[in-house]
N, C-alpha and C positions, 0 to 999 in steps of 0.2 A: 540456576535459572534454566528456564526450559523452556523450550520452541515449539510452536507446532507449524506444521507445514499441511494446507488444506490443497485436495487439486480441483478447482474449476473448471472443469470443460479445457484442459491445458492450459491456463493463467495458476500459476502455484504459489500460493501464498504463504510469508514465513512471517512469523511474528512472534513476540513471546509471551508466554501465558504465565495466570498465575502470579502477576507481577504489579503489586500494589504503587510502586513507585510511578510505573509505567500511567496507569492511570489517575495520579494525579498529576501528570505531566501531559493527559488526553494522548497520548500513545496507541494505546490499546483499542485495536479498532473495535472491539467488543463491547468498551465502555465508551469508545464517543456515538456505534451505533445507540448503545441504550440511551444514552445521557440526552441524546438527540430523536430518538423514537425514529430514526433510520427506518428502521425493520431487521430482518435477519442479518447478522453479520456476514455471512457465505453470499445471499442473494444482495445484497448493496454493494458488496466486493466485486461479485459478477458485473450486474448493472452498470457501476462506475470505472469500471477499466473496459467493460465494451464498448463504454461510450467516448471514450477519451480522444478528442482529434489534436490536430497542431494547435489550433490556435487556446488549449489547456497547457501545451508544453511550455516549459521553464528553462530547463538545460538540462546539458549531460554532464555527468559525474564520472573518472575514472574510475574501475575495478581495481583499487591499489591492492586490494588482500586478498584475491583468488586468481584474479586476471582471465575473468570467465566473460566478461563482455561487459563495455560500458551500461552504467546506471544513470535511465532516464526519469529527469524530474516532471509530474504535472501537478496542474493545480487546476481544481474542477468544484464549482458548485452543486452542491445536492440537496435536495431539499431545505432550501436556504443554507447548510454549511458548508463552507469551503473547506476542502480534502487536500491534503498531501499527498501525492501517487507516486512513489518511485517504484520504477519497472525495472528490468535487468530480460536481455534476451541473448542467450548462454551462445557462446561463438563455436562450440561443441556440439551439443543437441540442437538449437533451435527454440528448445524451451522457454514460457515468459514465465519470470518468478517477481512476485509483489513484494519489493523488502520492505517496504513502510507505507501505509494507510491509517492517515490519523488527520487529526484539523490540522489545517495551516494554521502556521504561529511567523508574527514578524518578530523578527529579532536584531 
């Protein structure tokens, strides 16, 4: 399987590509942009974590596997769909990286 990592204007997004399972599980922000006529995957990426305030936050998640800074959960409407946002802002760089961008799912 295989990642890509886009940089936004410093917001770096990782995701992985190429991965059919992923989008049938609405994973792949590629396929819930399309599936949803979003628009560009890179520019709804942008759009939607520039927009993101407190009251989109959900919670924070430990970094158990790298220990590079906690993972913050939001959850944000966009053009009528609600999104999944976990952020991560590296306690080394300063860096924000997007680990996941896809529909919220209850479970």
């Amino acid at each position: 399987m295989s990642y890509v990592v886009t940089n936004l204007n410093g917001i770096f997004v990782l995701y992985r590509s190429n991965s059919p399972e992923l989008e049938e599980r609405q994973k792949d922000p590629k396929a819930v942009c399309a599936r949803h006529e979003l628009g560009e995957v890179r520019t709804v990426v942008k759009k939607v974590v520039g927009s993101l305030t407190v009251n989109d936050f959900v919670t924070i998640q430990p970094d158990l596997k790298n220990n590079l800074g906690d993972l913050y959960v939001f959850r944000k409407r966009f053009k009528g769909v609600m999104l999944y946002v976990k952020l991560q802002i590296s306690t080394r760089t300063g860096k924000v990286t997007c680990h996941s961008f896809h529909e919220w799912t209850n479970r």
